[in-house]
N, C-alpha and C positions, 0 to 999 in steps of 0.2 A: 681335728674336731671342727664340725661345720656350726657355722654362725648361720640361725633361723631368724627371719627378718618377717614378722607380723605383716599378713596383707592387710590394703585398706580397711578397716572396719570391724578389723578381730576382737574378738571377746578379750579383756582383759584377764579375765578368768583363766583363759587358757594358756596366758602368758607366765603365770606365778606359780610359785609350789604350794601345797599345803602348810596351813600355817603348824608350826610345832610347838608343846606347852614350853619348852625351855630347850635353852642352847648348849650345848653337849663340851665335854671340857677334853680335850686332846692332848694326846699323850706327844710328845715331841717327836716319837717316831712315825706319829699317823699322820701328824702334823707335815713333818719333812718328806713323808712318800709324798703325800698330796702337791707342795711344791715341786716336788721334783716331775710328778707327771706337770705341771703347769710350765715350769720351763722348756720344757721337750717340746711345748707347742709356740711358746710366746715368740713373735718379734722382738720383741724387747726381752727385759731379764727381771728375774727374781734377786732380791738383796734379802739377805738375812742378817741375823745380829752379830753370826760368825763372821761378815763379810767384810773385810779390808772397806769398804766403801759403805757400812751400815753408817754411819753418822753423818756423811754429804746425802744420801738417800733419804735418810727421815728428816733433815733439818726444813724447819719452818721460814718464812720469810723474818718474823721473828724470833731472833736467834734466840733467845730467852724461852721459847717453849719446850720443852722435852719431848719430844713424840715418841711413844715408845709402843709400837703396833708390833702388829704376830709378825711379817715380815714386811716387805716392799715389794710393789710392782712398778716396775717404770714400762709402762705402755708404752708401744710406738705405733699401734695401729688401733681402730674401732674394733677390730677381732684379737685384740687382746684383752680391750676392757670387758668384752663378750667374755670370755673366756675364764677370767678373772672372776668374772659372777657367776660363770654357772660352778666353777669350785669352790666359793666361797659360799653357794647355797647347797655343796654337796658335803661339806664339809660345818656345818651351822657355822661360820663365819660372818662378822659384819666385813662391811666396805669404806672406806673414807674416802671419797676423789679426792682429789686436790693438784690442781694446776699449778698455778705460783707459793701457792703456799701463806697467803694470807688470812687472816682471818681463821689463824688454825687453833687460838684459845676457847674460841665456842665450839670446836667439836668433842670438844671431853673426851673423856678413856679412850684410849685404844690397844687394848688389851687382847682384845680377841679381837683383833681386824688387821685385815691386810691394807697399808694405807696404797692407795692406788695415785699415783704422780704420772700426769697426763701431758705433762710440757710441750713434749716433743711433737704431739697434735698441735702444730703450731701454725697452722696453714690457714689462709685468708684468700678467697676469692671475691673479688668487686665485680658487681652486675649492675654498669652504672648506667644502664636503660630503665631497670625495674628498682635502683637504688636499692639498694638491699647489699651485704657483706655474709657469706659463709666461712663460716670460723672455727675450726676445730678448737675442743676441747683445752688445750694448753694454749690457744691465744691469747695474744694481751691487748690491750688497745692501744697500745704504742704502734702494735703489728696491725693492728687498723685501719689508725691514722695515718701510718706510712706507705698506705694504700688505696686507701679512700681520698684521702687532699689531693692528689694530683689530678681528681676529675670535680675538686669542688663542692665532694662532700666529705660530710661526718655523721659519725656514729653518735651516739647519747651516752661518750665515755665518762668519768670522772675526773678525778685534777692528777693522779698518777696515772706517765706509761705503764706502769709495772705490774698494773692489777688486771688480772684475770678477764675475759667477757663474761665467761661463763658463772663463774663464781659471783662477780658482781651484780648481772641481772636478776640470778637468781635470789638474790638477798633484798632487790629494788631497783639501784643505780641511780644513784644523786650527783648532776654533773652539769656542765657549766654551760650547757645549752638545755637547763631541766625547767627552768620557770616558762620557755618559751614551747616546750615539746615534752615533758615529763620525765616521768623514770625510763630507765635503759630498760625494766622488764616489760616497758608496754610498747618495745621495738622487738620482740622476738617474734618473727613471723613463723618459723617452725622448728623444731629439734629431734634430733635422732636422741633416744635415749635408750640404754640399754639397761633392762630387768632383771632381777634376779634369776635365774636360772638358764641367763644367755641368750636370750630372745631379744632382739631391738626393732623396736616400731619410730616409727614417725609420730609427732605430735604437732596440732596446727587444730583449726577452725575448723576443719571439715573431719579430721582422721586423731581420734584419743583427745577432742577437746576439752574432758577433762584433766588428763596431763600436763594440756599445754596451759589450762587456765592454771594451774598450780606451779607452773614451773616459771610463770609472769609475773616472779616478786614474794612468792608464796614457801621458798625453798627447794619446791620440787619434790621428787621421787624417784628413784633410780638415778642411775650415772650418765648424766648428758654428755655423749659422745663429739655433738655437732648442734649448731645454732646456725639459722640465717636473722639476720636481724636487718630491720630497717635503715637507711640511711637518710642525711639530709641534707636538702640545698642551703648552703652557706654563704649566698654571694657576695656578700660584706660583715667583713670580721671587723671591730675594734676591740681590742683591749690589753692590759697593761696595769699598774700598779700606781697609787699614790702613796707616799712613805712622810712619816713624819717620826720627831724624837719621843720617845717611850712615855717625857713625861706630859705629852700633849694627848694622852688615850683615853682621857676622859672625856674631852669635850669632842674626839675624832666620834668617837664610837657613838658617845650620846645624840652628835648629827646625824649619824649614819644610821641609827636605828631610827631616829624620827625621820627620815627619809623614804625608808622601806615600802610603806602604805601609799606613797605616792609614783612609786616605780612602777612600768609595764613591764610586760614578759620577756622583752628585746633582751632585759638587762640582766645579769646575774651577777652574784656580787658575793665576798665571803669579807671580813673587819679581821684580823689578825693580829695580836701579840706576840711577834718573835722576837728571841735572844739569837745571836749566830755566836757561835764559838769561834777563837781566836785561832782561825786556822789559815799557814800560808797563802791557799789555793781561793780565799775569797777576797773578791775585790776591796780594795782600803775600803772606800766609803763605808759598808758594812761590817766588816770585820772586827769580829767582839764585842759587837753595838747591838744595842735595842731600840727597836722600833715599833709602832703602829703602824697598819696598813691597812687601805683599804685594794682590794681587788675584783676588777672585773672584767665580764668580758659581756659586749653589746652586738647583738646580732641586728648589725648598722653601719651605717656612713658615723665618721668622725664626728658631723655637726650635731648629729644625735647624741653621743656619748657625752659632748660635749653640754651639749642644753641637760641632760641627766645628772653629769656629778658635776655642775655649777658648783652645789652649794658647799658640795667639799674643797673642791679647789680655792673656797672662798678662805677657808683657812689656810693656805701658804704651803703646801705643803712642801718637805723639802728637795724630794725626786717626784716628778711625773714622766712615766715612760707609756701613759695610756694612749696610743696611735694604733691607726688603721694594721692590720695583722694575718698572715697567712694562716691555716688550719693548723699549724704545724702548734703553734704559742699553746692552744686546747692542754696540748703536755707536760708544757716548760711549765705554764703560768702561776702554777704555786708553789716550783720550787721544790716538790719532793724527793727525799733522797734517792736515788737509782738502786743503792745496794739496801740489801738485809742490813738487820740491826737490831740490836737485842736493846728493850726497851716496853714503854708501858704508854698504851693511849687507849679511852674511853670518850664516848658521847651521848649525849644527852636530846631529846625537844623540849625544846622551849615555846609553850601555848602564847606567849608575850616578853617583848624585851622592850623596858621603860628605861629610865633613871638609876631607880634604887638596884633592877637589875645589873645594869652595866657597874654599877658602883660598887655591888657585893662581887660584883666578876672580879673586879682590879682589886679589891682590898685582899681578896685571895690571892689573887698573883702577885702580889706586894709582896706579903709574910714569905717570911724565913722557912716555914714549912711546905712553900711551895715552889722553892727554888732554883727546883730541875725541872720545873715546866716551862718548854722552850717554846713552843707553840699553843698558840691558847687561839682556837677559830670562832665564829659566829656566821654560816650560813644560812643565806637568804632564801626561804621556803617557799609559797604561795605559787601562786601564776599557777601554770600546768602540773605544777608538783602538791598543789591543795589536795586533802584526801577526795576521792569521789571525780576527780578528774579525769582520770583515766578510764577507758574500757574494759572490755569483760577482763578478768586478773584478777592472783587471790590478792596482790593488794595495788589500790589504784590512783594512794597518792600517801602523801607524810600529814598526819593531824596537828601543823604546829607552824608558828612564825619563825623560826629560826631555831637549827641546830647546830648543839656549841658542842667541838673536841677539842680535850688536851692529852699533848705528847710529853711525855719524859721518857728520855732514853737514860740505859741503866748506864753505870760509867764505875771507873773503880773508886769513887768515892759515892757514888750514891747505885747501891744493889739495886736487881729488878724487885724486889720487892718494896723497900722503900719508893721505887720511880714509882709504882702503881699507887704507894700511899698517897705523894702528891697529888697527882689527875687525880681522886678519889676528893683528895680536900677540896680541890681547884669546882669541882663539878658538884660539889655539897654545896657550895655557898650559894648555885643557882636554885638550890630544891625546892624556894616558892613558888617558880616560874616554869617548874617542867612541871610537864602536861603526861596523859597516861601513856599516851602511844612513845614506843621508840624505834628507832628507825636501824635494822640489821646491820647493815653495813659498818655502825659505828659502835653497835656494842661488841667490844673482846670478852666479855664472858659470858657463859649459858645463862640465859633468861627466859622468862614462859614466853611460848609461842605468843598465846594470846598480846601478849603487850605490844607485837611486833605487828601482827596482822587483822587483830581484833576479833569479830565474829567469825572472819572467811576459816577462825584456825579449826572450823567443825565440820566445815567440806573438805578442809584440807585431810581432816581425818579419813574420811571415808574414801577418797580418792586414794591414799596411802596403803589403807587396807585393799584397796583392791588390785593396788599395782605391786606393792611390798607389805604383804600383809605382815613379814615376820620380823619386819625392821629390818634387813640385812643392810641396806641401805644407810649410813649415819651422816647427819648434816648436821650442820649448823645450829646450835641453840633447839637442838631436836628434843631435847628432856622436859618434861616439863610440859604443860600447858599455861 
């Protein structure tokens, strides 16, 4: 089965099927021929629910999701995700990509869809003339950064290796060079995406520049095969961690937010409440303690860094490891875990963080019913991440001073249900101070487009319709307006 590649300037129209009034319900044998011609052709393989390997196939990064889709595709080429769409539009099936598998609570059902797992598109070319990174679909920006620093730059990753490009930008990308350069979706310079009935065009400024403004933060349309994204000059890195004891996060955090309005873009910064669990493999100092943190990273010399968090340092803190730092720390620097985990995190924007904010933050994380929240964050918005910042993209910055997550992972004393109740409480006691907008990346469950993108979610519409007019396509917080 040949893979058709839109020339410059094709009619979208000609790319799509006709829309159908409703999705047709398959009997297990129509169902099963149809896989079976699709495996005849894949590089990669089909997983069903019979397969010895169905439950490492569907599982999410977190382990707590159930995914339970019509079968699996593990792609290993752009002519298999082809391939994958034009039988899942021959057949009314949806699609779900998913690379690492984060972020797989806001795709709902998947009942009648084939989830498509893209990993193995794992490939990263550096074109460090024109800066820029080509990155297939399963890259992650661990596979970026392990690519891009040895020439000096980086990407507009977030604080985990582990997370997806692709999945990331297309939700925004809020990362620790965001106040100085913005979200990761206003670096996609162009993408291969492939359509529902097998078709893959290019998307960019001159070719489908409606695609590509919707795939710039907006969720997109179709299955992004391939991304080139922008890269950036890094010539001096600082940063590192201030740490102090848990019961000093009043007056840490209260500094640190009244600091914020006086920061430039250099600086990015997130305030931190962790518990570490009492585990051999962490260093004493840490180990089953809690703490406050503040973290950052300064795109700068040390004596920059240094004149910026004065005023923290002015409280004693008990480790400072904030020094001069290769690109590599981009990864380390917050400490997130490498493996899956089953577990409960949500987030919130917050339009302002005062006083009585920070004080209803901790009196939550105090209570007994908040107990399994081990991480409680406050990042630093503004600079280049203010909404309206950015360029043509369906969204082009965050409407808010600071967004705050917490994680609870589930444990055999506390279910993933309970863990979600906590974050639930932890994130109610801010509801003065959050503002309408919220930012994709940090909500785990479906919420209306609108709250995410604003007005852009009514071009988003019409672009959708014309590239997947029939939904086959499922993303992210797609229900709903």
């Amino acid at each position: 089965m040949s893979v058709s590649t839109a020339a410059p300037g094709a009619s979208p129209a000609a790319l799509t099927t006709a829309p159908r009034a409703h999705r047709a319900t398959l009997t297990g044998a129509t169902l099963d021929a149809g896989l079976d011609d699709l495996a005849a052709l894949l590089d990669g393989e089909v997983v069903r629910p019979t397969d010895p390997d169905w439950d490492a196939a569907r599982a999410a990064w977190q382990l707590g999701v159930d995914q339970r889709p019509a079968a699996v595709v593990l792609a290993r080429s752009e002519s298999d995700i082809a391939r994958t769409m034009r039988l899942a539009a021959r057949m009314d099936l949806r699609v779900a990509p998913q690379g690492t598998g984060h972020g797989a609570v806001a795709l709902g059902d998947l009942a009648d869809a084939i989830l498509l797992r893209t990993g193995a598109l794992s490939y990263v070319v550096i074109d460090p003339e024109q800066r820029t990174a080509t990155v297939g679909a399963g890259a992650t920006w661990g596979d970026v950064l392990d690519a891009s620093a040895p020439h000096g730059l980086a990407g507009l990753s977030g604080s985990s290796r582990t997370v997806g490009v692709v999945g990331y930008c297309l939700g925004g990308g809020l990362g620790w060079l965001g106040r100085l350069h913005g979200l990761g979706a206003g670096s996609i310079v162009s993408a291969r995406v492939a359509l529902p009935g097998g078709a893959v065009v290019v998307a960019s400024p001159s070719e489908q520049a409606d695609l590509w403004w919707a795939l710039r933060g907006g969720g997109g349309t179709g299955v992004v095969t391939e991304f080139t994204v922008r890269l950036y000059d890094v010539p001096r890195l600082t940063a590192g961690s201030l740490w102090w004891p848990r019961e000093r996060a009043g007056e840490v955090l209260k500094a640190w937010a009244r600091l914020l309005p006086t920061l430039p873009r250099e600086i990015t910064s997130t305030a931190r409440v962790l518990r570490f669990p009492d585990l051999e493999e962490l260093p004493p100092a840490i180990r089953g303690g809690s703490f406050v943190l503040v973290q950052a990273a300064v795109v700068g010399s040390a004596e920059l860094a240094d004149r910026l968090l004065a005023p923290l340092r002015a409280l004693d803190p008990v480790m400072d490891d904030v020094a001069p730092a290769g690109l590599e720390v981009l990864g380390a620097l917050a400490m997130d875990p490498p493996d899956p985990s089953a577990g409960a995190a949500e987030g919130v924007v917050l339009s302002s963080l005062d006083d009585a904010a920070v004080d209803a933050w901790l009196d939550a994380l105090d209570s007994p019913q908040c107990a399994g929240v081990v991480a409680a964050d406050l990042r630093h918005l503004g600079g280049a991440l203010a909404l309206g910042e950015g360029d043509d993209a369906a969204l082009t910055g965050i409407d808010g001073e600071v967004a705050a997550v917490a994680i609870a992972p589930a444990t055999p004393i506390a279910s993933l249900e309970q863990a979600a109740a906590m974050v639930d409480l932890a994130l109610a006691a801010l509801g003065p101070w959050v503002g309408d907008h919220q930012y994709a990346n940090f909500v785990e469950r479906p919420v209306a487009e609108r709250a995410l993108v604003g007005v852009a979610v009514d071009r988003l519409d019409t672009v959708r319709m014309t590239y997947d007019p029939d939904g086959t396509v499922l993303r992210r917080h797609g229900a709903g307006r």
